[in-house]
N, C-alpha and C positions, 0 to 999 in steps of 0.2 A: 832599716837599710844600714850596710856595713861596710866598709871598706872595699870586704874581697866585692861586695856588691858593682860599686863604681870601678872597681880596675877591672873587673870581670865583663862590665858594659862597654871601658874605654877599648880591651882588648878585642871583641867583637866588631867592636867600631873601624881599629885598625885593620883586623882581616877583612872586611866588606872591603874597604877602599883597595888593599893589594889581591883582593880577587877580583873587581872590578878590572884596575890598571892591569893584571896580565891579560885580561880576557879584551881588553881592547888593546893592549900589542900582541896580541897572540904568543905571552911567555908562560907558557904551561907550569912552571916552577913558581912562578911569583904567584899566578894564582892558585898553584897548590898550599905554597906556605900562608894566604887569606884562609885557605879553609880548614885547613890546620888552628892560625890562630882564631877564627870563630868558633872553633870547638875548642880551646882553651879556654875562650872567653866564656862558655857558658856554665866549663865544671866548675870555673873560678865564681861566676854565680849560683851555681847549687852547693857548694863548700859555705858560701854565705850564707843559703836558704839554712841548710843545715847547723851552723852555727845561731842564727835566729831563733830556731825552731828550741835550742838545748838550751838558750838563754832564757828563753820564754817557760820551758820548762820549768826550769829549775828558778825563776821567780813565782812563779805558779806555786810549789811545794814551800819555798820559803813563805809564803805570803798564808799558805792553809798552816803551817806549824805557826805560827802567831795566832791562829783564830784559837 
């Protein structure tokens, strides 16, 4: 787990509650911009997945060139 990981959770976090809070005043905008930032918050977690994935990589080949 990495960084983009937790801000990419915290930002999902934030758009649930402002799509909640428009859909209970009935402000079609604030819960637009919720589901806006949950779909930020999630490429902000697949930029991490992917960043994990290169890291693990490239430990992986480092670690076979020493064998």
């Amino acid at each position: 787990m990495n960084k983009d990981h937790v801000k990419g959770e915290a930002e999902k976090l934030k758009g649930k509650a402002n799509e909640v809070a428009g859909k209970v005043t009935g402000n079609k905008g604030q819960e637009l911009k919720g589901d806006v930032q949950q779909g930020a918050g999630e490429l902000r977690k697949k930029v991490g997945d992917a960043k994990d994935a290169a890291k693990r990589s490239s430990d992986e080949r480092i670690d076979k060139d020493r064998e």
